[in-house]
C-alpha positions, -999 to +999 in steps of 0.1 A: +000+000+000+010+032-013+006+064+015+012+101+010+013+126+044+005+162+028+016+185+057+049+184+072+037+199+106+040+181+139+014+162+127+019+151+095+064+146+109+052+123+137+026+107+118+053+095+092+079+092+115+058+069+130+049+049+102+086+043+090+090+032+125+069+004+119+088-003+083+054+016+069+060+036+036+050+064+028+063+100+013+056+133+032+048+162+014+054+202+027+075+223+040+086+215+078+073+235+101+059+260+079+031+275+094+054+277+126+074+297+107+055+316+090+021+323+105+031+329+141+039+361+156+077+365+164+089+364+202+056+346+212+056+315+236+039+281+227+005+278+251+013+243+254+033+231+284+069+217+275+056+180+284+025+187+257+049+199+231+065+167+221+064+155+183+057+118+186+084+089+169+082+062+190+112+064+207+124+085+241+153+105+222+121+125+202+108+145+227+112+187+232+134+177+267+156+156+249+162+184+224+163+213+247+187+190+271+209+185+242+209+221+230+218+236+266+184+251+262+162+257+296+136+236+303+110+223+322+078+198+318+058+229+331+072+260+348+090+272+318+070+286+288+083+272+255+098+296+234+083+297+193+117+300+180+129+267+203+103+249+191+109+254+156+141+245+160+132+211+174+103+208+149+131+210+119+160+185+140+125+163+145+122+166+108+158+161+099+161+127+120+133+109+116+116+124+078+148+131+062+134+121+029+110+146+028+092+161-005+091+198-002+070+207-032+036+218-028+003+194-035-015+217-054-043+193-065-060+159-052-082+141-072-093+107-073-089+081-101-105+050-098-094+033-063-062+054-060-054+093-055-039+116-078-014+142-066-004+169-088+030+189-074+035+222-074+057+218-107+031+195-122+049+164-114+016+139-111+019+108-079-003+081-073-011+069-044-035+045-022-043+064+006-041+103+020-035+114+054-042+151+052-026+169+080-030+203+066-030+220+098-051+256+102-043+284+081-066+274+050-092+278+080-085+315+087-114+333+097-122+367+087-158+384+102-183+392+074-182+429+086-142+431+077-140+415+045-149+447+024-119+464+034-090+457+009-059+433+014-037+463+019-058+473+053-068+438+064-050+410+070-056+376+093-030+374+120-017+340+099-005+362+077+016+384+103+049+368+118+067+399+118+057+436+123+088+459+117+070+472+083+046+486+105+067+509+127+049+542+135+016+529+122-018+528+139-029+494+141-059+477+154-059+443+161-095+424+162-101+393+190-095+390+230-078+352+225-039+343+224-030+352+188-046+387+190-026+392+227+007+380+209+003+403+182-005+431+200+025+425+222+045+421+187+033+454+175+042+475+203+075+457+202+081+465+169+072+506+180+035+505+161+008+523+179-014+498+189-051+490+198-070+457+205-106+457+202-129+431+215-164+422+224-161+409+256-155+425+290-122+417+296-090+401+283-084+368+302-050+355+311-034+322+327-020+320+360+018+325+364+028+284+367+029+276+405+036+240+424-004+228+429-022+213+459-029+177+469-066+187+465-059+210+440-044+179+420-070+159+426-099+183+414-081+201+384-057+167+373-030+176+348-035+173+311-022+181+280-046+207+270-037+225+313-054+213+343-091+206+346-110+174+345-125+179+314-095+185+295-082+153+314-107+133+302-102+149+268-071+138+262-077+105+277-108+091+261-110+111+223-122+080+203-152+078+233-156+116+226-162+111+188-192+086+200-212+113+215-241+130+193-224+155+166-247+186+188-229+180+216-193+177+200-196+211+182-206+225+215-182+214+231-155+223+206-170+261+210-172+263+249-139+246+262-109+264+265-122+303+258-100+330+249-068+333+277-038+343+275-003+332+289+000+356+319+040+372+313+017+394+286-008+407+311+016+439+318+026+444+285-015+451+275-021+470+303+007+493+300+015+499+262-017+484+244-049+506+240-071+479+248-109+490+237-135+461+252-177+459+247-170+470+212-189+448+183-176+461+149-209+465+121-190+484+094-157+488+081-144+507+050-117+525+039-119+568+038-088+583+021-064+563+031-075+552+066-098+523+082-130+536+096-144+509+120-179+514+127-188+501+166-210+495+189-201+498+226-217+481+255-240+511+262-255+510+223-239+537+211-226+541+177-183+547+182-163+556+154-123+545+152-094+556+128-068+533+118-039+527+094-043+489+096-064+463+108-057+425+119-081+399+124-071+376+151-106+360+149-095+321+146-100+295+122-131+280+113-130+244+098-146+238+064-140+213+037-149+240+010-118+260+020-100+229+009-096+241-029-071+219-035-091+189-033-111+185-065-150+188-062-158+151-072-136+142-041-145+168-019-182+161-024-178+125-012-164+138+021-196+138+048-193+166+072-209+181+103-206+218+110-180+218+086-157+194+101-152+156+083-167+130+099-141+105+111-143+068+115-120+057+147-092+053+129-096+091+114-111+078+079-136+099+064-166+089+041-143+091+011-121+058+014-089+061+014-091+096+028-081+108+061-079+135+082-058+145+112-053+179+136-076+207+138-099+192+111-106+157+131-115+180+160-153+177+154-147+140+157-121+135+183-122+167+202-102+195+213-071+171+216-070+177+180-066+212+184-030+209+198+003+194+194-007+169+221-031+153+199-001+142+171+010+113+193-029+099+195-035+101+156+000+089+149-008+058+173-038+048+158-030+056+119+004+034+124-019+011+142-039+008+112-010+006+086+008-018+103 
């Protein structure tokens, strides 16, 4: 059986590190690490403990300690945040030992023909295969709000699309959402000496607690996990092929609710003293007036609030759809049953088309919000070498 891994992520690197492991072929396609490289803001931490930052290969030498320890590089299971430039780092040594034979050209199309897939490379080399794992991560899921998306590409962009900020030096800049990546950016930009404001609809901007040594009872009521402490994220990482069981409604619910907008808590001073932070402020207009962003608002006392800006960001998340898929041809992408947008994944993260599957953020609406983290790569590369084997 022939396999092809698009997505050279830590999902798609342990998945097919995982696979050789078990004397599995298969080829890997992507560049490693990219959207760690590319679509992250520079300077930012990992939300991820060091313990739930490991790329998964089967053996003990793989993990982010191992690395760091090698690399004189501080670390900790959980009292030191993980730095993004570390973990790239590790991501491309990951890549180097254990994927070395890695295919960086692009998959710009996937189509079936007859039983098998059809690959076509960026430079129009064709492959054949038997089976896809698509571990395509999140940026062809970058969510932009209806009201935003008249203003042109030259005043909006998705906070994907920002990893550095030193072009906007001296610039007004608003950045749109109260979670993480809006918090990082915002930090970015007043690093990199832009004026900047973050706007949100909620009442406040929520961080984490600064790591501390936990309770007995503490331990017992808020158990550690992968995605931090909590019993529900415990029993998220523990039981995701009993989550995907539960009715569709519930999953999507679920997926929406746990683990809100927060934010690692070393930023918490930064906003308060160097960001314009604007709350209770829903956005229904935007559009461009010689030169500048006019945002149209509403505050949280109805009133109709005016803001001028060079630039706006959209650090508004990722919203999972097949459709945004457009490298997957429509006879293929129609065969694909989906819920809320997400593929519907057998246990062994199949989806209706055979042959097909589906790992990370895109098997969350089957396995959970395990499959929104880097946790998650060592349960789909378990079971998809499981099922290779």
């Amino acid at each position: 059986m022939s396999i092809a891994v698009i997505g050279a992520g830590p999902y798609g690197l342990s998945i097919a590190a995982t696979l050789r492991a078990r004397d599995v072929p298969c080829r890997l396609f992507g560049r490693p690490m990219e959207t760690w490289r590319t679509a992250m803001p520079e300077g930012m931490h990992l939300k991820s403990y060091g313990f739930a930052s490991n790329l998964f290969a089967s053996t003990p030498d793989g993990t982010l300690g191992e690395f760091c320890r090698s690399h004189d590089i501080a670390y900790d299971d959980e009292r030191i945040l993980v730095k993004l430039d570390t973990f790239i780092k590790y991501g491309l040594d990951f890549q180097a030992r254990y994927a070395p034979d890695i295919d960086q050209r692009d998959v710009v199309a996937l189509k079936r023909r007859g039983r098998q897939f059809e690959l076509t490379l960026e430079d129009e080399t064709v492959v054949t295969v038997d089976t896809v794992i698509l571990a395509v991560g999140v940026t062809h899921f970058a969510h932009v709000p209806p009201m935003l998306s008249a203003l042109p590409p030259s005043k909006l962009v998705h906070s994907s699309a920002v990893s550095h900020a030193s072009h906007l030096a001296g610039k007004d800049v608003t950045v749109v959402g109260a979670g993480s990546s809006a918090v990082d950016l915002a930090a970015l930009l007043t690093r990199s000496g832009a004026r900047t404001r973050l706007l949100a609809r909620g009442d406040a901007i929520r961080f984490d607690d600064a790591p501390s040594k936990p309770s007995f009872w503490r331990q017992i009521r808020h158990p550690r996990s992968g995605l931090g402490p909590g019993l529900r994220s415990w029993l998220y990482c523990r039981f995701p092929g009993a989550y995907r069981l539960a009715p569709s409604s519930m999953r999507l619910a679920i997926l929406r609710r746990h683990l809100g907008p927060r934010s690692q808590y070393h930023l918490r001073e930064v906003m308060e003293r160097d960001v314009a932070v604007v709350l209770r402020h829903q956005i229904v207009h935007a559009e461009e007036i010689d030169g500048k962003v006019s945002l149209t608002c509403r505050d949280g006392d109805d009133r109709s609030v005016t803001i001028r800006t060079d630039q706006v960001i959209a650090a508004t998340g990722y919203r999972v759809s097949c459709e945004r898929l457009s490298f997957i041809d429509s006879d293929l992408k129609s065969a694909i049953r989906t819920v809320g947008g997400y593929p519907l994944l057998s246990s062994c993260f199949e989806s209706s088309a055979p042959g097909l599957y589906f790992v990370g953020l895109a098997a969350a609406g089957s396995f959970g919000p395990l499959m929104r983290f880097v946790y998650g790569a060592e349960y789909a590369a378990r079971k998809l070498s499981a099922r290779f084997a």
